[in-house]
C-alpha positions, 0 to 999 in steps of 0.5 A, a space after each residue: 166132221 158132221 156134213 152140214 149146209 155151210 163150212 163147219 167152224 171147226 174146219 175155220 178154227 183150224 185154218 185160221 190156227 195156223 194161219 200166222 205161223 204160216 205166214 211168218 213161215 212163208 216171210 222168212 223162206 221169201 225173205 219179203 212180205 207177202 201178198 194175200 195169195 202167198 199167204 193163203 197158199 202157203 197155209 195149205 201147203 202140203 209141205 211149206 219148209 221145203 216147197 219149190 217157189 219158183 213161180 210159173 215152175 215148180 210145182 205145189 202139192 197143197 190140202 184144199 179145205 172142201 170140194 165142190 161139183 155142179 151135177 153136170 161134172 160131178 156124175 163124171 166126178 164120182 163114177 171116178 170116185 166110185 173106182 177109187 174102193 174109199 168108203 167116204 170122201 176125206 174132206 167136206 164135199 157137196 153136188 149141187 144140181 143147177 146145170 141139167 135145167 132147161 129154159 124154156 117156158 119159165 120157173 116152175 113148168 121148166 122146174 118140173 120139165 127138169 125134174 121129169 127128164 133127169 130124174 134117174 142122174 138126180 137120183 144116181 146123183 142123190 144116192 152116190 152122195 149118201 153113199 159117201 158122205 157127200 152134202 147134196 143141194 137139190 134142183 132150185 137151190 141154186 147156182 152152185 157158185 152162188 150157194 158155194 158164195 153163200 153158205 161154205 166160202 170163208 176168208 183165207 179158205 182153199 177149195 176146188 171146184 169141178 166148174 171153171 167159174 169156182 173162182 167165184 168164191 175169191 170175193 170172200 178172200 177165198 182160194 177157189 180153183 176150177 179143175 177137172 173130175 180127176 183132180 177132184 177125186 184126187 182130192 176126195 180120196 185124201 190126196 193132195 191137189 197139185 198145181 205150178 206155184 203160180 205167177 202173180 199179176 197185181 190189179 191195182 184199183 183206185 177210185 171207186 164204182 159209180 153211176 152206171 159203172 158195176 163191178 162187171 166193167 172191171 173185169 170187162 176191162 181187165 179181160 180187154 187187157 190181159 186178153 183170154 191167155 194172159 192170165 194163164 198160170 196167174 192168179 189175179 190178185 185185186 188190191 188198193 183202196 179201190 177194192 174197199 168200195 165193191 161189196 162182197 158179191 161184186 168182187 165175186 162178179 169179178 173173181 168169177 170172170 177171171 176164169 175168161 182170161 185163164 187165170 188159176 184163180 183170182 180174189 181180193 182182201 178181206 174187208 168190211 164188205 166182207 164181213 157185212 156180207 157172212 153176217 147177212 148170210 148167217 155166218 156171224 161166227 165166220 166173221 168173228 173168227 176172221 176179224 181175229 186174224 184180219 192182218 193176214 187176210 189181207 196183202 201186207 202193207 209195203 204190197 200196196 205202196 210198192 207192188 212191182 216188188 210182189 207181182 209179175 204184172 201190175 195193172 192200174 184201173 182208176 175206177 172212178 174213170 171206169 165207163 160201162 163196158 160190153 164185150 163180144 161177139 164170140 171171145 169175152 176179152 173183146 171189149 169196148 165202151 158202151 158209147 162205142 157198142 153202136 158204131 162198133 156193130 155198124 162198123 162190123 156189120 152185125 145186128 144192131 137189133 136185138 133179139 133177146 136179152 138175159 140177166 143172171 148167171 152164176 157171174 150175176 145174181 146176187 141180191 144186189 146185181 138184181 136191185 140195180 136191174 130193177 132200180 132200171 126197171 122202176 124208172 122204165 115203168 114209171 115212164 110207160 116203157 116196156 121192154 122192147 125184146 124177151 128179157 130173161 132174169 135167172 136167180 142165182 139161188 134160191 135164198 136170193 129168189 125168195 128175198 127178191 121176190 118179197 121185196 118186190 124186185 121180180 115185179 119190178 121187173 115182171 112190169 116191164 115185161 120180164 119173164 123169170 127162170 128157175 134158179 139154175 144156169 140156163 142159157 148161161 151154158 147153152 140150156 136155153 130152148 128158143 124157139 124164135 129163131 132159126 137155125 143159121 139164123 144171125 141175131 144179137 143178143 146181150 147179156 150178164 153171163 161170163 162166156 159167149 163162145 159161139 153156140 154157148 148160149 143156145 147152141 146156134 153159131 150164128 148167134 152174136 153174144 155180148 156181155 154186159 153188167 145186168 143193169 146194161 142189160 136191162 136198160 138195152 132190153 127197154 131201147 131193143 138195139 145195140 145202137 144206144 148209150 144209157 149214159 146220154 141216150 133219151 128214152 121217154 122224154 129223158 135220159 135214164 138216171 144211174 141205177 141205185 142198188 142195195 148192196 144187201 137187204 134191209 130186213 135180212 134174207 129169206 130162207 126159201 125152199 130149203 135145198 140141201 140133204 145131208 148124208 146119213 151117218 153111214 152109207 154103207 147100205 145105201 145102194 147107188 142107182 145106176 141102171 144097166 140098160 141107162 142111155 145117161 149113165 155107165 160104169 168106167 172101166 180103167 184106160 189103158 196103162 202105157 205099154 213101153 213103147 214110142 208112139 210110131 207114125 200115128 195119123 192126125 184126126 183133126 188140126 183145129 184151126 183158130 179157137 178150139 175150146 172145150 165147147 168145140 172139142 165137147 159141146 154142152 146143151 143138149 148134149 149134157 145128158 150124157 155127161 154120166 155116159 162116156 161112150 154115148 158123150 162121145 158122139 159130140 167129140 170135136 163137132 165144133 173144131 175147124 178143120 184146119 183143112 177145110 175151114 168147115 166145123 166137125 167134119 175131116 178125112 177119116 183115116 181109116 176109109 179116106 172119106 170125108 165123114 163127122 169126127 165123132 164117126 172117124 174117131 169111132 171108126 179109128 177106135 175100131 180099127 185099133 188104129 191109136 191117132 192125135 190131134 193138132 191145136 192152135 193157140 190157147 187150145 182146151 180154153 173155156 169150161 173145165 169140163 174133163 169129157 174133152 179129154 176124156 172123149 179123145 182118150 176114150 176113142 183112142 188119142 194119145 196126144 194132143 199137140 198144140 202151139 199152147 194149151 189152157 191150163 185146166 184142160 191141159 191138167 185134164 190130158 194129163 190126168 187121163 194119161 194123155 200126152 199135152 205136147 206144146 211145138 217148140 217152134 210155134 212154126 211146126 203147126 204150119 208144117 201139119 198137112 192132112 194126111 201126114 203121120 206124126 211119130 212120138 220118139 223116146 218116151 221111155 226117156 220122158 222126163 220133166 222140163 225135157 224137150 220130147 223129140 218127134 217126126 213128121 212123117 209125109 205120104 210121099 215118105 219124106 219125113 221132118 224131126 221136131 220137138 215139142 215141150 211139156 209140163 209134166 212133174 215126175 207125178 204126171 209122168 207116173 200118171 202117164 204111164 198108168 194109164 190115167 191119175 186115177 189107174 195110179 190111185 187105185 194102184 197105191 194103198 187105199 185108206 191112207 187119207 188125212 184131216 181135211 183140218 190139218 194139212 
């Protein structure tokens, strides 16, 4: 199947080919009709007669039809992949390099600051990607969501992506999952992607989007109410009337936000919007091919009137009712209405004023999230206003830049003061230099990302993140403060009006720079570029296989307290040079963790020399000393990106297991991947018991079975000791995983070249 800058028809052709009997399929195994996710998960079912359906249980093996990696985690990816001995990968791949960029001065100077400094990852990245037949898009082309968006998702597809926010691609009906490196490779060698039968949760929606209201306020909303775990295990399936009112790319505003809450995944029906929005993007046959199978890309009928039948959890959102919403500080789930953001900062004590605000992200930068910001943009120009704080705007990708730029919506927003960055993710994902502020220094800022973790956007923690829609933003950026409410508030004489957006172009979009590079047809003589003396890249070497026995009385390097997300076990920023290395990645191993001990960030007691010391250097230390250790989290441990280094680092330095009141399912997938043990106390009450100098023992692995409760010991420096039990979710394939070492050890222990068509699960 040729690689080319979208989804090949054929590989269309194919899903929708047995899309029916599929569906049928599942009807009859369920006894019900179905809703779109059962639909679309039983066509790419490895084995749909006889797959296990017990939701939130059994595990499912299932074919995705492409995957997808941003250039940050795909170096990680493919060095796997390179291990694997495959000469090409088995389904449609593509690298898009939009997360090494730096914000700083504005488009083209940082472009080319880009260029120079990452210059032998892109090209490690551009030479793997020939090699194996993988479509690489080069810097400037964009988003890697937006691109996926707007060039390979189509309704009733399966991807998976290596970033957390691949959901994005569900606002055209499409399943999207954010995972790991490894789960990817597995994938790309031909294999199956393997995940629990997910639970349902129904958003209902009635009513429609108007005035200020944006498709972001409603997964604001929905975050507020299923918070940053109730998702976990789920996938959030959109549906009602309501739904037929947002465009394409704001249900994929809302999809890609889904991964705030811990969802699998989430998506809404094919509808019109949907269809308007593959033929713009130049994807009429998509569309047409679609339209024959309409029935079965939407939930069936009795899963709109009756949805307590279909879902686990039914959440009603009148969106007609819907106000605008900012969340924040620190967790996306913390949400309030704009006409509460100023006595909520005031209540708190955090800075009313504003230091900067932001527009774009992979989360919103669509033509139409821009038109809305400068509809905002032209009311304040023609008033005399200018934007009182730096207001940065990030294109989403490089067609949406050309096109915004010809119909005169970056001068819009340039004539209030706005500087505009390359089409890239930016301060998004902490690759912002500021240089107005310092260090310690707490501030506020607004912006239309989806994540707002302390450090996230600029790697300061005393930096205040909220999150708002892009037109929010703006209309914040012109008061300067927090203290304002768009909806009533006067500014120059009067109220604003409710921004006008346009939900596509009138005369079509623009090409721009054409990004993308196809592989040749045969790699077998490209060479990779990966050179010896590199700071940025290594070759792996195996982890080691499990050696048959229990892990006895192992110390505790770190007992996080509260959030510990894989930006604290692994930050991003500047340390996303070394995403391609992992031994010099793991100087940032737990450097934004809390010690549970002490309160303070990236620090403990070094188990080998009892001095207080970085975690970085007592995992080294421990590493040294051949002294095998463990980690202890808090609730929702591993929430956040998907990036696999932070389970890769602890492996890499020595960490057998991780033992937490609850995990986030990508990373706990991730542990598991790397051979780790993902342990969840059986009685929450255990992580209390946990002091800093106890041992921790792992009983009767030799024993290890699925839904079997693991025994342990808590062992105290006056030699008293404690038995406790922790469960786990490993399927008898993660235990095989375990015991090889790694998913990856496993792979490359099974006979290589038994792959399959990416077409026909």
């Amino acid at each position: 199947m040729p690689v080319a800058p979208n989804t090949p028809v054929e590989l269309i052709d194919a899903v929708y080919g047995r899309l029916p009997q599929r569906v049928a399929l599942g009807r009859r195994r369920l006894g019900r009709p179905l809703t779109l996710s059962e639909k679309i998960l039983f066509n790419h079912l490895a084995e749909p007669e006889s797959q296990p359906l017990e939701r939130g249980r059994s595990y499912s093996e299932l074919y995705p039809d492409r995957v997808a990696m941003q250039d940050a985690t795909a170096q990680m990816a493919l060095l796997q992949f390179m291990t694997a001995g495959l000469p090409t990968v088995a389904v449609p791949t593509t690298v898009h390099c939009d997360h090494l960029i730096q914000a700083r001065v504005g488009a083209e100077p940082d472009m080319t600051a880009a260029l120079e400094a990452n210059q032998e990852v892109y090209e490690f990245l551009r030479t793997v990607s020939a090699k194996y037949g993988i479509g690489f898009w080069r810097p400037g082309s964009g988003i890697i969501h937006q691109v996926v968006l707007e060039q390979y998702a189509f309704p009733g597809g399966m991807m998976i992506g290596t970033d957390s926010h691949t959901p994005n691609a569900g606002g055209l009906a499409t399943i999207a999952i954010g995972v790991g490196g490894a789960d990817a490779v597995d994938v790309m060698v031909g294999g199956t992607f393997g995940v629990r039968w997910p639970k349902l949760i129904g958003v209902h929606l009635t009513g429609s989007v108007h005035g200020w209201t944006a498709p972001k306020d409603i997964i604001l909303k929905v975050a507020e109410i299923l918070t940053v775990k109730g998702g976990t295990g789920a996938i959030v399936e959109y549906f009602g009337p309501g739904s037929e009112s947002i465009s394409a790319t704001g249900k994929a505003t809302v999809c890609n936000m889904g991964a705030e809450i811990g969802a699998t995944c989430s998506l809404f029906p094919y509808d019109e919007h949907g269809a308007l929005y593959l033929k713009a993007t130049g994807r009429e046959a998509y569309a047409d091919r679609a339209s024959r199978v309409m029935e079965d890309l939407r939930p069936d009928d009795e899963v709109e009137t009756e949805p307590e039948r279909f879902f686990d959890r039914v959440i009603e959102l009148d969106l007609s009712s819907l106000e605008p919403h900012i969340c924040g500080p620190h967790t996306p789930d913390l949400a309030r209405p704009v006409s509460r953001m100023g006595a909520d900062a005031k209540a708190n004590g955090w800075p009313v004023e504003l230091s900067n605000c932001l527009v774009g992200s992979c989360t919103n930068s669509s033509y139409e999230d821009i038109t809305r910001a400068a509809s905002v943009a032209r009311q304040a120009g023609a008033k005399g206003l200018r934007a009182k704080v730096p207001l940065l705007v990030t294109p989403g990708s490089e067609r949406v830049r050309a096109t915004i730029e010809r119909d005169g919506l970056l001068a819009d927003l340039e004539a209030i003061g706005a500087r505009v960055l390359a089409n890239a993710c930016g301060p998004c994902i902490g690759q912002w230099k500021r240089d107005d502020i310092a260090e310690g220094e707490v501030n506020s800022i607004l912006n239309s990302y989806n994540r707002n973790f302390p450090k996230r956007n600029d790697g300061n923690a005393s930096t205040l993140s909220f999150i708002g829609s892009p037109e929010i933003v703006v209309a914040y950026a012109l008061a300067g403060t927090l203290d304002f409410n768009p909806l009533t508030d006067v500014m120059g004489g009067s109220p604003l009006e409710p921004p006008v957006g346009e939900e596509l172009p009138d005369r079509g979009f623009e090409a721009g720079e054409a990004g993308f590079v196809a592989p040749p047809e045969s790699g077998a003589s490209v060479e990779v570029v990966i050179r010896p003396d590199s700071e940025r890249l290594q070759r792996l070497e195996p982890f080691p296989d499990w050696d048959g026995r229990d892990f006895e009385e192992v110390p505790v390097l770190l007992k996080a307290n509260g959030k510990c997300t894989t930006d604290h076990i692994s930050a991003a920023g500047p340390w996303l040079r070394y995403r391609g290395h992992l031994e010099n990645i793991c100087g940032n191993l737990f450097l934004g963790a809390v010690n549970a001990f002490t309160g303070k960030a990236g620090e403990g007691r070094c188990v080998v020399h009892g001095a207080s010391e970085p975690f970085p250097e007592v995992a080294r230390h421990c590493r040294q000393a051949g002294q095998p250790w463990a980690a202890v989290g808090d609730e929702n441990y591993g929430e956040g990106s998907s990036r696999e280094h932070a389970a890769m680092e602890p492996r890499f330095m020595g960490a057998v297991g991780i033992l937490a009141r609850s995990f986030a399912r990508i990373h706990e997938t991730n542990l598991k991947k790397q051979g780790m043990l993902a342990l969840t106390f059986s009685d929450p009450g255990t992580y209390d018991l946990v002091e800093e100098q106890d041992r921790i023992s792992i009983l009767g692995l030799a024993k290890l079975a699925p839904d079997q409760p693991v025994a342990c010991r808590l062992h105290k420096p006056d030699g008293s000791s404690s038995e406790f039990t922790c469960t786990h979710t490993m399927s008898p394939e993660h235990i095989e995983w375990f015991k090889a070492g790694s998913a990856l050890n496993l792979i490359r222990a099974r006979q290589r070249g038994e792959g399959r068509s990416p077409s026909s699960p």
